[in-house]
Each structure stands twice: as structure tokens, then as C-alpha cells.
C-alpha positions as YAML, in Angstrom:
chain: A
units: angstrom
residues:
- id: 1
  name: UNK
  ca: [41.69, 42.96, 147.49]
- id: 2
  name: UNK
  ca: [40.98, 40.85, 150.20]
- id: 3
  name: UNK
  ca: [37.01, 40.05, 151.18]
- id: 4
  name: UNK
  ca: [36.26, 42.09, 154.30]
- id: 5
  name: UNK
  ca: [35.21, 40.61, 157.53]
- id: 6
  name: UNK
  ca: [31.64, 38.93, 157.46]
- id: 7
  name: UNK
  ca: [28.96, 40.92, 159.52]
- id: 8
  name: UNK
  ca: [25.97, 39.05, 158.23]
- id: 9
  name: UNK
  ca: [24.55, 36.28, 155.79]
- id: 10
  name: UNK
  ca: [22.00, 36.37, 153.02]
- id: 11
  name: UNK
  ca: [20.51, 33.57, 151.67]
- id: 12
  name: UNK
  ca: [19.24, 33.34, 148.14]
- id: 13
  name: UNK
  ca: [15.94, 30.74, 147.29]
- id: 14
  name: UNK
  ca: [18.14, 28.64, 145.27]
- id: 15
  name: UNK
  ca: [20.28, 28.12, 147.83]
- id: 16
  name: UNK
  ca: [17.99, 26.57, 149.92]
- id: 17
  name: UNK
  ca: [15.78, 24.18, 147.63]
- id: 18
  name: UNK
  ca: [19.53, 22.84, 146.80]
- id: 19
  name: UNK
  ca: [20.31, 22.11, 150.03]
- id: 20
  name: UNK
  ca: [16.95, 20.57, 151.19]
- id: 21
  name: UNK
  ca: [16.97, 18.51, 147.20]
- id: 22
  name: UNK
  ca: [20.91, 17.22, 148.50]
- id: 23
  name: UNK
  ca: [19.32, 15.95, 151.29]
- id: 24
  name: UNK
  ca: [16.17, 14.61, 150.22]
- id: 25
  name: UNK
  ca: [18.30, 12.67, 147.81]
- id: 26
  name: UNK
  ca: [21.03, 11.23, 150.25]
- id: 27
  name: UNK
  ca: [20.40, 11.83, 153.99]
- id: 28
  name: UNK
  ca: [16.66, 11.73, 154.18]
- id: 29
  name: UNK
  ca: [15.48, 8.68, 157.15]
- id: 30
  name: UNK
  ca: [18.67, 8.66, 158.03]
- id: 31
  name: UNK
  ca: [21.07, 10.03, 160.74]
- id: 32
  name: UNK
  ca: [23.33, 11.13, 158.18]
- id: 33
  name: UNK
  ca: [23.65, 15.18, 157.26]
- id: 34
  name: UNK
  ca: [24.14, 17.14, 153.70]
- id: 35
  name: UNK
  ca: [27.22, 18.93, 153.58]
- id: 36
  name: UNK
  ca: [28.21, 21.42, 150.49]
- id: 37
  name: UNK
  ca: [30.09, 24.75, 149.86]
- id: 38
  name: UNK
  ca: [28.76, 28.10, 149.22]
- id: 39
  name: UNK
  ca: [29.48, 30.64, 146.08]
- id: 40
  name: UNK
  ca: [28.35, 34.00, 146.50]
- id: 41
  name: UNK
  ca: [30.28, 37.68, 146.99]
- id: 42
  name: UNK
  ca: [31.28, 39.62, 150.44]
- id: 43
  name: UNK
  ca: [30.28, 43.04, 149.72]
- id: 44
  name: UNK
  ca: [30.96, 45.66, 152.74]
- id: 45
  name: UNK
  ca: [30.99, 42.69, 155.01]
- id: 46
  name: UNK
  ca: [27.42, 41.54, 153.82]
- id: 47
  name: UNK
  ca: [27.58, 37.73, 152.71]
- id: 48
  name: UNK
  ca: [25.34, 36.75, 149.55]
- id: 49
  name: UNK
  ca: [24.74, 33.12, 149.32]
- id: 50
  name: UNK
  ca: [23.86, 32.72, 145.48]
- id: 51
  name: UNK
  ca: [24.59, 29.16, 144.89]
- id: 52
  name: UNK
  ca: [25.84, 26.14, 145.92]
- id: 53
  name: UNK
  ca: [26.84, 22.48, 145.71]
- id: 54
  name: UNK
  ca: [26.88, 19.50, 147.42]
- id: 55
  name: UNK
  ca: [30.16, 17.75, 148.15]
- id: 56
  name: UNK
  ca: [30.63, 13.79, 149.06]
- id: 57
  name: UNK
  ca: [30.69, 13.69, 152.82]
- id: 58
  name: UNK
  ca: [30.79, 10.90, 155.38]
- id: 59
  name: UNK
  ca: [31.24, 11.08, 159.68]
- id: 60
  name: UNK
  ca: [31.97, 8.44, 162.31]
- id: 61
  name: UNK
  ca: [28.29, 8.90, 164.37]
- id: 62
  name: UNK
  ca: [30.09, 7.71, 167.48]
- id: 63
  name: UNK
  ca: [33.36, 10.35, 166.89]
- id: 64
  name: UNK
  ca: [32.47, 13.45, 165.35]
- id: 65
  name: UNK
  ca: [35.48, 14.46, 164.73]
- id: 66
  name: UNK
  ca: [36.37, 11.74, 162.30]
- id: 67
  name: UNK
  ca: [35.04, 12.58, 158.61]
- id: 68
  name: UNK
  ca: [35.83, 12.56, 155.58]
- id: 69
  name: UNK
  ca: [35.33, 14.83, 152.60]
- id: 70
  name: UNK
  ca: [36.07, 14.51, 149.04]
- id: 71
  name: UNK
  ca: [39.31, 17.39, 148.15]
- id: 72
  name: UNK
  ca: [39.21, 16.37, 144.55]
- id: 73
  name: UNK
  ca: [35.44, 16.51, 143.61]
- id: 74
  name: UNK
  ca: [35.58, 20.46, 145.61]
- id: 75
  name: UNK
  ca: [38.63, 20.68, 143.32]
- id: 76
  name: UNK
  ca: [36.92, 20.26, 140.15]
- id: 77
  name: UNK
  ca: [33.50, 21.42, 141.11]
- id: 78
  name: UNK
  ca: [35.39, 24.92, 141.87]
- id: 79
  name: UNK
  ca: [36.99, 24.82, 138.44]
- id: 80
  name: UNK
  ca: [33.87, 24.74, 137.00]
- id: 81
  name: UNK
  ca: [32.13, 27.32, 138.58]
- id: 82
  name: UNK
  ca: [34.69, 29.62, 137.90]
- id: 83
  name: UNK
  ca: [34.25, 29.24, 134.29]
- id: 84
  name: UNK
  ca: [30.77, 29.66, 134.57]
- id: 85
  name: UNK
  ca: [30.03, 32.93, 136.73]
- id: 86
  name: UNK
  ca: [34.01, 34.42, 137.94]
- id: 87
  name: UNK
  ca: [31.82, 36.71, 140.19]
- id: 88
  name: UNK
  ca: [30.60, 33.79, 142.29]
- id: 89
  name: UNK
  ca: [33.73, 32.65, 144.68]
- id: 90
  name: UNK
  ca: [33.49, 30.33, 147.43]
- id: 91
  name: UNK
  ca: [32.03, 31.99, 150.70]
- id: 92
  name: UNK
  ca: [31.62, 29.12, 153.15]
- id: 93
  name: UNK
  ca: [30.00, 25.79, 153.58]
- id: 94
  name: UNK
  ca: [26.48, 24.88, 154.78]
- id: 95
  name: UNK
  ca: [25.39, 21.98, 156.47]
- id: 96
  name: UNK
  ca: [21.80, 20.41, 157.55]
- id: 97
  name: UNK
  ca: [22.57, 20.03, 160.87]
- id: 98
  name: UNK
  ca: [20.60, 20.44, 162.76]
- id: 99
  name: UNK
  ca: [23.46, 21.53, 164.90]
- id: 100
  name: UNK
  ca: [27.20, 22.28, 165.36]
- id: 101
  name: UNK
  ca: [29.31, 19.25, 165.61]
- id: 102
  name: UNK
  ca: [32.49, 18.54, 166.65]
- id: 103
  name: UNK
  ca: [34.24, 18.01, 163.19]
- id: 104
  name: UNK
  ca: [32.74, 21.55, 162.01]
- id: 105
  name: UNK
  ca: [35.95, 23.10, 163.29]
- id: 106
  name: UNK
  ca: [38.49, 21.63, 160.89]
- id: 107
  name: UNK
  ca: [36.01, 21.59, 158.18]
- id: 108
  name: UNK
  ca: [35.67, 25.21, 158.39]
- id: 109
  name: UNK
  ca: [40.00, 25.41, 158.76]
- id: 110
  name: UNK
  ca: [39.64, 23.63, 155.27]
- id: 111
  name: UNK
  ca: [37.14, 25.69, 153.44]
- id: 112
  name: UNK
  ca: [39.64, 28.66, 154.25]
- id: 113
  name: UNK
  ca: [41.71, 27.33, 151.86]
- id: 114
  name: UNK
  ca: [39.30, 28.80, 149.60]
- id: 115
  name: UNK
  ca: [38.38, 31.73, 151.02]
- id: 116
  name: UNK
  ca: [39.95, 33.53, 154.06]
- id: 117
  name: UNK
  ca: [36.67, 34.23, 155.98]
- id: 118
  name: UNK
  ca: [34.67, 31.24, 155.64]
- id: 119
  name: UNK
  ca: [30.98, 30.90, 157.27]
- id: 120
  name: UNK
  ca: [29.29, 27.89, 158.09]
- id: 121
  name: UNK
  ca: [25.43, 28.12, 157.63]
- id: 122
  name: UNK
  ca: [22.84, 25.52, 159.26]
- id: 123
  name: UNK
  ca: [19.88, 25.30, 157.59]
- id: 124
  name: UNK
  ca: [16.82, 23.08, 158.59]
- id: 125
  name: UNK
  ca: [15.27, 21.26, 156.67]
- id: 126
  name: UNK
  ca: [12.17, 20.17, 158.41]
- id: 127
  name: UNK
  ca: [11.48, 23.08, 160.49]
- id: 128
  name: UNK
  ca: [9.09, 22.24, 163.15]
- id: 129
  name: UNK
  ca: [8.18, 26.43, 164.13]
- id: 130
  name: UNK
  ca: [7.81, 29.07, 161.79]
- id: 131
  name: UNK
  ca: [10.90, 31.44, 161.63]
- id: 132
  name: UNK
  ca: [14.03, 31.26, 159.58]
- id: 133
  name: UNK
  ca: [15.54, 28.34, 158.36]
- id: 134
  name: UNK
  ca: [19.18, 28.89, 158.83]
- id: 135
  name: UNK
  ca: [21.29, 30.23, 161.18]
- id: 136
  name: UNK
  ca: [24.94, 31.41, 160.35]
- id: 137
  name: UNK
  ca: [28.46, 31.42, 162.37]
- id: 138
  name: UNK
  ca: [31.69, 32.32, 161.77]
- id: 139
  name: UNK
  ca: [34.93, 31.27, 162.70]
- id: 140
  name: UNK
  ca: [36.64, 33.42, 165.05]
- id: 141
  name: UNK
  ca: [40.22, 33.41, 167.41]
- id: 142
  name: UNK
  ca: [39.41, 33.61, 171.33]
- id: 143
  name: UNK
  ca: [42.06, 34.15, 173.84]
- id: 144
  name: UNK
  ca: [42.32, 31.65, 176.91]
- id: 145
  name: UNK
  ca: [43.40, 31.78, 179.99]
- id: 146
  name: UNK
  ca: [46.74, 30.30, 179.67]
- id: 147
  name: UNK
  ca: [47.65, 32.78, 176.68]
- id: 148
  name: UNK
  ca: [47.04, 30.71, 173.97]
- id: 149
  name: UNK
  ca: [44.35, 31.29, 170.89]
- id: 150
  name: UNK
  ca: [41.68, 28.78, 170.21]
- id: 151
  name: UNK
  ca: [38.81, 28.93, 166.98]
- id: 152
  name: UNK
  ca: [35.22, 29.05, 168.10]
- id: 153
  name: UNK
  ca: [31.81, 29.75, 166.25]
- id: 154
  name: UNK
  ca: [30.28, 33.32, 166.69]
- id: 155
  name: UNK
  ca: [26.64, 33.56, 165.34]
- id: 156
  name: UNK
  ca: [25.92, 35.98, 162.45]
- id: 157
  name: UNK
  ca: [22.88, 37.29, 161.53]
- id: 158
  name: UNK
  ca: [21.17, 35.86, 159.23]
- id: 159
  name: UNK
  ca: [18.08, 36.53, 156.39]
- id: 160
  name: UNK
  ca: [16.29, 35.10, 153.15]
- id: 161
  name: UNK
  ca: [17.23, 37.51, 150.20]
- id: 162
  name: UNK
  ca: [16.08, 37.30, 146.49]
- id: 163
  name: UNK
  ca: [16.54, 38.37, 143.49]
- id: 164
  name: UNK
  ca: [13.60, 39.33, 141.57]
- id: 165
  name: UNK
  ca: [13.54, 37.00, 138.60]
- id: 166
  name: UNK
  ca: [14.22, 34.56, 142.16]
- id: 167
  name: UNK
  ca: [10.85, 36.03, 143.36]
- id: 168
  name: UNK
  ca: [8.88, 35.26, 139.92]
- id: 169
  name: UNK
  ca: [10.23, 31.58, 140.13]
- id: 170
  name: UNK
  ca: [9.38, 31.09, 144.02]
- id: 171
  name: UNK
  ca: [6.19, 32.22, 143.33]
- id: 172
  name: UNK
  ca: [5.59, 29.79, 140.41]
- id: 173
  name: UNK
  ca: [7.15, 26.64, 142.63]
- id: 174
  name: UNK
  ca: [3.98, 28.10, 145.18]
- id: 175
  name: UNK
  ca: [1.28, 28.97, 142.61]
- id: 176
  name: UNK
  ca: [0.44, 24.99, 142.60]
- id: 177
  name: UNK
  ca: [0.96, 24.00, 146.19]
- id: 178
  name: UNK
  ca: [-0.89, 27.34, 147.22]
- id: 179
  name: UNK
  ca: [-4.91, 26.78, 148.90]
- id: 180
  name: UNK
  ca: [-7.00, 28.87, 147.26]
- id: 181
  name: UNK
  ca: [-10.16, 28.30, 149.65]
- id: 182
  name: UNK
  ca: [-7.77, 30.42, 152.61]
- id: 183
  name: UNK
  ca: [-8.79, 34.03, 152.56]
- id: 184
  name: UNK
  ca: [-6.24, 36.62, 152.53]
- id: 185
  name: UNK
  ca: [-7.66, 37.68, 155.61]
- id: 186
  name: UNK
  ca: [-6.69, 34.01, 157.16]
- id: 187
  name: UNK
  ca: [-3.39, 34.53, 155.61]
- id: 188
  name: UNK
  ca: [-2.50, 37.40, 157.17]
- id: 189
  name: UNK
  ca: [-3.78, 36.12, 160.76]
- id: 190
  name: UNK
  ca: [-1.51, 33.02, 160.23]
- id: 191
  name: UNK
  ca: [1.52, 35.52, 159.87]
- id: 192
  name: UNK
  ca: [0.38, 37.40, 162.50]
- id: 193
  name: UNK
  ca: [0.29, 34.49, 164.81]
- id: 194
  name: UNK
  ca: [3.85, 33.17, 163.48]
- id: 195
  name: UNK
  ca: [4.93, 36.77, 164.45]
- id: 196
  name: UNK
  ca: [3.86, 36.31, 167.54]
- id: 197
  name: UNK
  ca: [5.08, 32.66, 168.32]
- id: 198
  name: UNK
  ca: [8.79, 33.90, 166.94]
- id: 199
  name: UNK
  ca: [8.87, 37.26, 169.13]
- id: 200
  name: UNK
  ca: [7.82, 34.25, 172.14]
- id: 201
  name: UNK
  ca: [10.62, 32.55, 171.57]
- id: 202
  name: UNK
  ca: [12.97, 35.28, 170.98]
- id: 203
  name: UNK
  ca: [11.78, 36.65, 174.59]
- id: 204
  name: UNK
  ca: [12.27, 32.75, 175.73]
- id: 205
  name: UNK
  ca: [16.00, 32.82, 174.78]
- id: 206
  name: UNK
  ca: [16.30, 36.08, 176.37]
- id: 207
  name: UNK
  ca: [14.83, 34.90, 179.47]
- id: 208
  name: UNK
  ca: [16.87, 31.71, 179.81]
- id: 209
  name: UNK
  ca: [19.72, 34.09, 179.32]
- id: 210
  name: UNK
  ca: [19.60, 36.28, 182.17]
- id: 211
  name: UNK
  ca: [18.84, 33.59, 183.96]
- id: 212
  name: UNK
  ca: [21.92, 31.84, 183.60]
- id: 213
  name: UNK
  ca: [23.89, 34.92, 184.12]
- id: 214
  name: UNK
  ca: [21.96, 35.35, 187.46]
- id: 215
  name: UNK
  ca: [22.78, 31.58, 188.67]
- id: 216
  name: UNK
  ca: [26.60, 32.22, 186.98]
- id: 217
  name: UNK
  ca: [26.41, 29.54, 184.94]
- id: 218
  name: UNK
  ca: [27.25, 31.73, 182.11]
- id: 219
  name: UNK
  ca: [29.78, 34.63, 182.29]
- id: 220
  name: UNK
  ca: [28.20, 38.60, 182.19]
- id: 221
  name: UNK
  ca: [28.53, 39.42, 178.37]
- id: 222
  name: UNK
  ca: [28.10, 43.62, 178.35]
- id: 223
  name: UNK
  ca: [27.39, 44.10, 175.08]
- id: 224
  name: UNK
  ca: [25.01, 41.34, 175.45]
- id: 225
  name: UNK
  ca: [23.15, 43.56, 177.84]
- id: 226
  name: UNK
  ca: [23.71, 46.83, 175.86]
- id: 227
  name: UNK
  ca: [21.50, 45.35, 173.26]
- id: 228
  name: UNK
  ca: [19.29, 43.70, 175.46]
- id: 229
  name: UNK
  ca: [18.81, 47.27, 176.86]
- id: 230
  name: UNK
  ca: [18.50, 49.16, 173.37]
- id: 231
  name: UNK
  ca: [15.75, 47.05, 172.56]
- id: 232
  name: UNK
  ca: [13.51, 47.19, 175.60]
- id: 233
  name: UNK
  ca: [14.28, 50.88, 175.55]
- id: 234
  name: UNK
  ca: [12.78, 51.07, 172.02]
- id: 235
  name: UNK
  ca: [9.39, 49.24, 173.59]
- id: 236
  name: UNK
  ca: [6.79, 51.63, 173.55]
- id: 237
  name: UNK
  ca: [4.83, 52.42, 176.64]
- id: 238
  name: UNK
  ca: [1.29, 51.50, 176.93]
- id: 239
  name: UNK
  ca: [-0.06, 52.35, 179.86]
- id: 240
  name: UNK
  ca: [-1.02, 55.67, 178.93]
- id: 241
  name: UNK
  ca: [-4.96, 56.55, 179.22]
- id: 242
  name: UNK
  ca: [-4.99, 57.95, 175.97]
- id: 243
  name: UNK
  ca: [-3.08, 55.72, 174.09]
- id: 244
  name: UNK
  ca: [-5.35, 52.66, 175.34]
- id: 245
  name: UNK
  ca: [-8.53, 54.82, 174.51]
- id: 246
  name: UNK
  ca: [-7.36, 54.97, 170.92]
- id: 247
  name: UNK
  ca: [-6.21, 51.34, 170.83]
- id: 248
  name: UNK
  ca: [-9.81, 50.08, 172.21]
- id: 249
  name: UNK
  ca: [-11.54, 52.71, 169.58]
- id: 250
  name: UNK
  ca: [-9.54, 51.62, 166.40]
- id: 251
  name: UNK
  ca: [-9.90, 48.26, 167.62]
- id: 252
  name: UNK
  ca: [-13.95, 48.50, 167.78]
- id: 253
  name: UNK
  ca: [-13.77, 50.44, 164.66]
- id: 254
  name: UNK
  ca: [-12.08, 47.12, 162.97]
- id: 255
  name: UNK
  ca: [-14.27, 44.71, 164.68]
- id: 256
  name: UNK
  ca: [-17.60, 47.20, 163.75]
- id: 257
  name: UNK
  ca: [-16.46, 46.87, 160.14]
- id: 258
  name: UNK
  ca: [-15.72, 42.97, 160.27]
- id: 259
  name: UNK
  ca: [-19.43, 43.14, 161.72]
- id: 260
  name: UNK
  ca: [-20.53, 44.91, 158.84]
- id: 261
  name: UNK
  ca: [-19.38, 42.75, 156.29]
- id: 262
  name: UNK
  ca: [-20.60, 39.41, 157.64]
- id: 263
  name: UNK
  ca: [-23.79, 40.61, 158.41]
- id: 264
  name: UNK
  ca: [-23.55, 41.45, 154.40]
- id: 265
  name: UNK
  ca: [-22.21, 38.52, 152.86]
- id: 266
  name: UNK
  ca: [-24.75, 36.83, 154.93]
- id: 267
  name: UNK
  ca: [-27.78, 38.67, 153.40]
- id: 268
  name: UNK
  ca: [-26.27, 38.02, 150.22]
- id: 269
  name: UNK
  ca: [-26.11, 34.14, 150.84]
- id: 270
  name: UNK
  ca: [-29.36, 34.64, 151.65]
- id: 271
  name: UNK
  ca: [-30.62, 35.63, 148.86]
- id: 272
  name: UNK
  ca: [-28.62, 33.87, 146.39]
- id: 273
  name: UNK
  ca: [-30.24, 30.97, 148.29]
- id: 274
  name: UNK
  ca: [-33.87, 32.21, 147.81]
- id: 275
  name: UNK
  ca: [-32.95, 33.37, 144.12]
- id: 276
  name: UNK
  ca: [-32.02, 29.55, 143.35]
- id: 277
  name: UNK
  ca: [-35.34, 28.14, 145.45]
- id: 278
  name: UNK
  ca: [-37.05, 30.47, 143.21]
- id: 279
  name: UNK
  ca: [-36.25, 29.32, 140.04]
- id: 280
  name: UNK
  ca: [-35.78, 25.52, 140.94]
- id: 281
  name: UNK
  ca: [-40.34, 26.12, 141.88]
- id: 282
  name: UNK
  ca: [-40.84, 28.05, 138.09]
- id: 283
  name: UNK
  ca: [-38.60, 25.29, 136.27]
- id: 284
  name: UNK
  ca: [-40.86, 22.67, 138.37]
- id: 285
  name: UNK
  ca: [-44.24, 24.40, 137.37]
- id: 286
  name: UNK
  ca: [-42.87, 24.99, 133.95]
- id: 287
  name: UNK
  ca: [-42.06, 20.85, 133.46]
- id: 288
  name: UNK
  ca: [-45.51, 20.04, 135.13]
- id: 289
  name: UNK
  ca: [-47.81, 22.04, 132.94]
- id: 290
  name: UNK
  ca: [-45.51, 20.57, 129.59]
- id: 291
  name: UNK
  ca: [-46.54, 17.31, 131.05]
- id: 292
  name: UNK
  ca: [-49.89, 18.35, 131.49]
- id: 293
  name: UNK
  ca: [-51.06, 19.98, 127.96]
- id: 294
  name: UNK
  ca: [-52.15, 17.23, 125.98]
- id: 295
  name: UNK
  ca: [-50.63, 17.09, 122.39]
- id: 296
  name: UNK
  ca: [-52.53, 18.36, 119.59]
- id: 297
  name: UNK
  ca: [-52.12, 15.98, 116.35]
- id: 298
  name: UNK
  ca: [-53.13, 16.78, 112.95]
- id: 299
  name: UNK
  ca: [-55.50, 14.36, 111.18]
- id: 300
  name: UNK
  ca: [-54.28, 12.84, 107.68]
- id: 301
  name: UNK
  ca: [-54.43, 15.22, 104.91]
- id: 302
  name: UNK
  ca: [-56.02, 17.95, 106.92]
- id: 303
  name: UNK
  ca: [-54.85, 20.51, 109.12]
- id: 304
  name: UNK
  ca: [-55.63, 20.54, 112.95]
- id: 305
  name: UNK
  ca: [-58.31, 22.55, 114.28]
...
């Protein structure tokens, strides 16, 4: 049975400290990407990205579009995955980017060799923003004007799955590298604020969108704008008296019990601080008056009076 059509991409932890290990080991202070292939299953159009490998790859930096990649190491590398897990087929090739290039094409016409629907998955390896990592495309026919098909990239979307004995092991890779002196409290802000700088740019892209459509320097997409639409019609509105009274009373209700509890972890610093003053003055007096009392000895066969 043929795999069906890709509709998104999952990517599994072990994918990705692969990929960033192949290029730590050959590309890193360079100009020079990591290029591998991707084993995983299609199931209901759902890509899982379980493993990988990295291939021998080189590119002209001048001409894109001349490369070179080693047929007979994918050859045998394929062999031997098949004998280890049968379940995990080639699904598509990743690369490190950080963008598409102009080879990425006829690397992707060779990868279907392998498998009929093949997607190509950037992932970034020094990610300057919080977000996600990797973005995924697929290689799709377009008609043109003069009747004649031509391959470009769609993007697919794209998430960070795990298994959970790949949940166990992340969180042992993080138990060392993890600071203990941040609160949960921070940690939660911090994702809060990521949240908030991702949704940013999310709006930014939309933005620069529609205004590129308004100018015409890039052709009215509808179903572009359908979902554009569907999500602002999901947005709830906030301008409602009552719903802002409730906001600004849970709100003070938060902030009241934030007040709270410094005011009492204060107190207790407090006296934790006076409890140690305390008994740093009694284990003073205590050495003084040792140091004081004059020793008693006992005189030569008699006993001290």
C-alpha cells in the first residue's frame, strides 16, 4: 500500500540531537550545511521522524545547484536500517539550512527514489528566538502559465513529538544543564514571555502578508485569507465591561496573593536572621565565661577543695 499524502511532520528528540551532533562534527564555523535522510512511518498522512542519518554531502557555494551526494553510502546505510527496525522506511531528508537552496529540488527528485512522498525538513541549529526548530516542505507539481508542470516547496506543519522513554532520556540530557536557583515561578514567566514573542512574530508574518497582497507584490491566496479569517474570528472580545471587571479582579486577586507571600517569606528571613544573631551572642558569652573561670587543679596526693 502506498504511503498517503503528507499533511504534517513530527519530529522525534533523537532526531534532532543527531542532526545538530552531524553538524557540530562537520559543518560547525563553517559555511558548509549537514545534510541526511529521514526514517520514520506516514500514518493517515501524519509524518513521524524517528531517526536518522547523516549522508556525505558537498555544494559549489557560488552555484547551488552543483552538489554532490554519496548514492552508495545511502545505499548501504538503507540496507542496514532495514535489518534493524523494517518499520522505519525512509520519509525524507533534512538539512541545516538555514534555508531552501537551489539544489534542494533535485535532491528531493532523488530521495523519491526511496520513498514516493519525500519531505525536506530545515532544522536550526542555533536558533536565535524561541519557537520551533524546524520547519517542513514538501514537494509539490504547480501548473504555469504556458501549460507546463513545474516542482515547488509547500510548507507543512510542523511539531516536536516524543516518545515517552524519549521524554525520560530528554529529561536526563537536562537534569545537569538545568539552574536550580530559577524558581518555577521564573520558569513559567520565561514561557510566558516566549509565548508572547512567538504569537509577535506570527502576527509580524501576517502583517507583512497582507501587505504585500495590498501593494500586489504577491498574488491574493483565498484560502490564505479563509484561515486568516477563522482565526481572528476565534479571538475573543474584550471590550466588554464585565469581562474587564473580572480580568482586573482575578488579576488583583493574583497580585494580593503574590503580596502575601513576600511579605511572608520576608518575615521569615527575618527571623531566621535574628534566630542566627541570637545564637552567634550565647555561643560568644558561652566561650567568654570558659575563658574566664579559672581552672581548678588538684594538689599532689590530695583531692581539690
Amino acid at each position: 500500500m502506498a504511503p498517503s499524502m503528507p499533511t504534517s511532520v513530527a519530529v522525534h528528540p533523537i532526531v534532532l540531537l543527531g542532526v545538530v551532533d552531524h553538524y557540530n562534527r562537520s559543518c560547525k564555523g563553517s559555511k558548509r550545511r549537514a545534510v541526511g535522510v529521514l526514517l520514520g512511518q506516514i500514518v493517515k498522512g501524519k509524518v513521524s521522524c524517528t531517526n536518522s542519518y547523516a549522508v556525505p554531502f558537498e555544494e559549489d557555494e557560488r552555484d547551488p545547484t552543483v552538489w554532490f551526494l554519496d548514492h552508495n553510502f545511502l545505499e548501504s546505510m538503507s540496507s542496514m536500517f532495514r535489518k534493524v527496525n523494517a518499520r522505519e522506511t525512509v520519509v525524507g531528508w533534512y538539512s541545516t539550512g538555514p534555508t531552501i537552496r537551489g539544489g534542494d529540488l533535485d535532491i528531493t527528485e532523488l530521495i523519491r527514489t526511496y520513498t514516493p512522498h519525500p519531505v525536506l525538513v530545515l532544522v536550526d541549529v542555533t536558533p536565535k528566538e524561541l519557537g520551533l526548530p524546524t520547519e517542513a516542505y514538501l514537494s509539490l507539481e504547480q501548473p504555469q502559465e504556458d501549460a507546463t508542470l513545474s516542482r515547488t516547496f509547500a510548507h507543512l506543519p510542523s511539531e516536536i513529538n516524543a516518545a515517552d522513554a524519549e521524554e525520560v532520556g530528554v529529561g536526563h540530557l537536562l537534569r545537569d544543564i538545568k539552574d536550580s536557583s530559577v524558581s518555577t515561578l521564573a520558569g513559567e514567566v520565561a514561557g510566558k514571555v516566549g509565548a508572547l514573542k512567538s504569537l509577535r512574530a506570527r502576527l509580524g508574518e501576517l502583517k507583512s502578508y497582507l501587505e504585500a497582497v495590498a501593494t500586489g507584490d504577491l498574488p491574493v491566496n483565498h484560502e490564505i485569507l479563509y484561515n486568516m479569517q477563522d482565526i481572528f474570528n476565534l479571538l475573543p472580545a474584550l471590550s466588554g465591561k464585565e469581562l474587564v471587571r473580572s480580568f482586573a479582579v482575578k488579576t488583583n486577586d493574583a497580585m494580593l496573593v503574590l503580596y502575601v507571600s513576600a511579605v511572608i517569606r520576608a518575615v521569615c528571613a527575618l527571623d531566621d536572621l535574628i534566630e542566627n544573631k541570637a545564637g552567634l551572642m550565647r555561643e560568644t558569652e558561652r566561650r567568654a565565661a570558659e575563658k574566664a573561670t579559672p581552672a581548678v587543679v588538684a594538689p599532689a596526693g590530695g583531692k581539690a577543695a
